[in-house]
N, CA and C atoms as an extended XYZ file, in Angstrom:
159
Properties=species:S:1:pos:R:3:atomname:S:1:resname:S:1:resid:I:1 pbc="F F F"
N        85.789       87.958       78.091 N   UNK     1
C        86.135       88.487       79.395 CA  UNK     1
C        86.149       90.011       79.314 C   UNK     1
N        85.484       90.790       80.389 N   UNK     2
C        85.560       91.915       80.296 CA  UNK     2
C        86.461       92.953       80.588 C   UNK     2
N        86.877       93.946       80.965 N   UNK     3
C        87.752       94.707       81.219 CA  UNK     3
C        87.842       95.430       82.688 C   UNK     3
N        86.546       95.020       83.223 N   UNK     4
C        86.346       95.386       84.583 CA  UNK     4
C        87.527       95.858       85.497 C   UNK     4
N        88.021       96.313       85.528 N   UNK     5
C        89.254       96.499       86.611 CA  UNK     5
C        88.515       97.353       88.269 C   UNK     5
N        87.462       97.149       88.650 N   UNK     6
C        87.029       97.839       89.699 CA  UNK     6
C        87.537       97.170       90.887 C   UNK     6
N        87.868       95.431       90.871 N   UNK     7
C        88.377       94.559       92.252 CA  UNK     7
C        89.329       95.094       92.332 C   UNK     7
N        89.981       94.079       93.442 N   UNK     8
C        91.408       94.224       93.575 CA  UNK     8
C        92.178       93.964       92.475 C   UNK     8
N        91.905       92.924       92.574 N   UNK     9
C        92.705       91.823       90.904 CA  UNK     9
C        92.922       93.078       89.974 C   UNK     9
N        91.843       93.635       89.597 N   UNK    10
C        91.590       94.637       88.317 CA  UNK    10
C        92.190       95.266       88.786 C   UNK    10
N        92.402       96.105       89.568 N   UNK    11
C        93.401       97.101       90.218 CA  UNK    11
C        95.111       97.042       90.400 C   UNK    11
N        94.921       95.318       91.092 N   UNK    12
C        96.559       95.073       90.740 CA  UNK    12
C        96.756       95.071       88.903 C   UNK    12
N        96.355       94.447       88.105 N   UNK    13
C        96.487       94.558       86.888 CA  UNK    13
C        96.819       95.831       86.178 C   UNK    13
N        95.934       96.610       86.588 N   UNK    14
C        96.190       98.046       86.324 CA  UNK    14
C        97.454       98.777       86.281 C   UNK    14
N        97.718       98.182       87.992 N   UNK    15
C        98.599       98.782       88.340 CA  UNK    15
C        99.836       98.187       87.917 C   UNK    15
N        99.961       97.169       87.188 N   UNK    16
C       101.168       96.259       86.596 CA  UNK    16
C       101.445       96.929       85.010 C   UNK    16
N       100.365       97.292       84.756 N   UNK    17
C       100.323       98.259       83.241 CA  UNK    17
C       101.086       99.376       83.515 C   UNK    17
N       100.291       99.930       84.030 N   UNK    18
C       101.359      101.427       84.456 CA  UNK    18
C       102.647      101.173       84.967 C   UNK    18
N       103.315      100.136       85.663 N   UNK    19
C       104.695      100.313       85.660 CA  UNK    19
C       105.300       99.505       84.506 C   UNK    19
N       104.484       98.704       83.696 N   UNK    20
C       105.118       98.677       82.076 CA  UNK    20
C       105.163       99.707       81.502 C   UNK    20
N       104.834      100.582       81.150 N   UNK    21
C       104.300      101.614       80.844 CA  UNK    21
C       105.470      102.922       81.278 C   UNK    21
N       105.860      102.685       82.789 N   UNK    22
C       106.886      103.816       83.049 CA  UNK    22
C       108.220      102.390       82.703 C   UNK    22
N       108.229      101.749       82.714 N   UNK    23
C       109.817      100.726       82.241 CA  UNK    23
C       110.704      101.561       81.176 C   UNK    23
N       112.243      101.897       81.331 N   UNK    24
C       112.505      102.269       80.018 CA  UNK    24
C       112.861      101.259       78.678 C   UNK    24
N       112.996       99.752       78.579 N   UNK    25
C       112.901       98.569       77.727 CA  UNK    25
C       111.847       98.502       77.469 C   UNK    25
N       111.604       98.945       75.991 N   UNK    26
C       110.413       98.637       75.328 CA  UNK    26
C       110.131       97.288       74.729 C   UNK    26
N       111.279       96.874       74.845 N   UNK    27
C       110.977       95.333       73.936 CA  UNK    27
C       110.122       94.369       74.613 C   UNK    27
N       109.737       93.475       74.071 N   UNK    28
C       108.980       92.388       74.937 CA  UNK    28
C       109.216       91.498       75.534 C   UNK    28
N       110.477       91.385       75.637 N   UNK    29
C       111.138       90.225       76.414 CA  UNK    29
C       111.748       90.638       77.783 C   UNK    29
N       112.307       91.918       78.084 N   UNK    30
C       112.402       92.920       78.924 CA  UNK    30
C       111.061       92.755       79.956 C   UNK    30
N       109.890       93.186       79.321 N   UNK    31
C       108.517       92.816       79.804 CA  UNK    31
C       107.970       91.995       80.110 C   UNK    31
N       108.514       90.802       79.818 N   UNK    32
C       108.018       89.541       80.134 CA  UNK    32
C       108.968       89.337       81.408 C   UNK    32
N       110.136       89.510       81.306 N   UNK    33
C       111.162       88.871       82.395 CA  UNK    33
C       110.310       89.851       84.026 C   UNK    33
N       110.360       91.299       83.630 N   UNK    34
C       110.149       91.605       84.726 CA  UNK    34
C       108.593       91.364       85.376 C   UNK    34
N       107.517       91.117       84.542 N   UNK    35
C       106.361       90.436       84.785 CA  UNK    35
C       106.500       89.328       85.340 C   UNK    35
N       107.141       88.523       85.022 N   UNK    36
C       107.524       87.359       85.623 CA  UNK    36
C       107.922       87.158       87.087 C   UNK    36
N       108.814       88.256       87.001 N   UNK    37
C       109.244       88.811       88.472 CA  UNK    37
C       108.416       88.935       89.475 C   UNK    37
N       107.287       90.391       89.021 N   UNK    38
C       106.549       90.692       89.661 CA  UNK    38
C       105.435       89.623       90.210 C   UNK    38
N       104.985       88.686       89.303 N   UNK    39
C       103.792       87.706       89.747 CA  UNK    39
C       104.794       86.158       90.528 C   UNK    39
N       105.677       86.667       90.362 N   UNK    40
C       106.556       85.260       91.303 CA  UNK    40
C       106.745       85.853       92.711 C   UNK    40
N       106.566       86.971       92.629 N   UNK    41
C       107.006       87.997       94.201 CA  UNK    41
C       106.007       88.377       94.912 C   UNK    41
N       104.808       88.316       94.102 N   UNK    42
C       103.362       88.799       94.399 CA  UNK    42
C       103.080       87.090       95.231 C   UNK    42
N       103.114       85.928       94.642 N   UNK    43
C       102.849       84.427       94.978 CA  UNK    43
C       103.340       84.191       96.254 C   UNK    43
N       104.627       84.475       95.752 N   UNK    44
C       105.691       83.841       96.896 CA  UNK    44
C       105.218       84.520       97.977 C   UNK    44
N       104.630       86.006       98.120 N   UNK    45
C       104.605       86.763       99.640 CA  UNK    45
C       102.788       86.211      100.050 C   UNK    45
N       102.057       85.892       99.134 N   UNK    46
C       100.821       85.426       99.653 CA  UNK    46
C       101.381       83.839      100.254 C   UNK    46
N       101.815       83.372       99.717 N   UNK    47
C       102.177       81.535       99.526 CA  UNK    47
C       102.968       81.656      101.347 C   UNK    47
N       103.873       82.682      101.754 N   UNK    48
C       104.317       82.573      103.036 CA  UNK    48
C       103.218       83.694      103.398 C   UNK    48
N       102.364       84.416      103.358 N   UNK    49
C       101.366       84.811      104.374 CA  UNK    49
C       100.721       83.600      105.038 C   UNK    49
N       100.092       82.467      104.122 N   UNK    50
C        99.112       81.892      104.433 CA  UNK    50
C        99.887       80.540      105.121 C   UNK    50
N       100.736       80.169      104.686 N   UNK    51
C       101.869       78.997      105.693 CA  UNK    51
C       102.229       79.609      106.909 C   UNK    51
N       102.130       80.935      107.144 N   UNK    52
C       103.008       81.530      108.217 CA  UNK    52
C       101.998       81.242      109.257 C   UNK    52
N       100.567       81.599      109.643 N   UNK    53
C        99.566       81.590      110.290 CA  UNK    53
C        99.377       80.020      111.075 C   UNK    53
């Protein structure tokens, strides 16, 4: 798989790096929890865009 980040996708990804990146918890579990966060919050607001219609 390549590294392409030019879509959206690649772009959100990107942009999920860089706020790992500014986080002050370097550890990896810190990183995982709030990743977790972020792609459950990212779901959940598409998951009620597309029910809402």
């Amino acid at each position: 798989m390549g590294t392409d980040r030019t879509g959206p996708l690649g772009q959100l990804l990107e942009a999920e790096s860089q706020f790992h990146e500014l986080m002050p918890g370097r550890d990896i579990y810190s990183k995982l929890f709030f990743r977790s966060l972020l792609w459950f919050a990212l779901f959940s607001l598409v998951y009620l865009a597309i029910t809402s219609l």
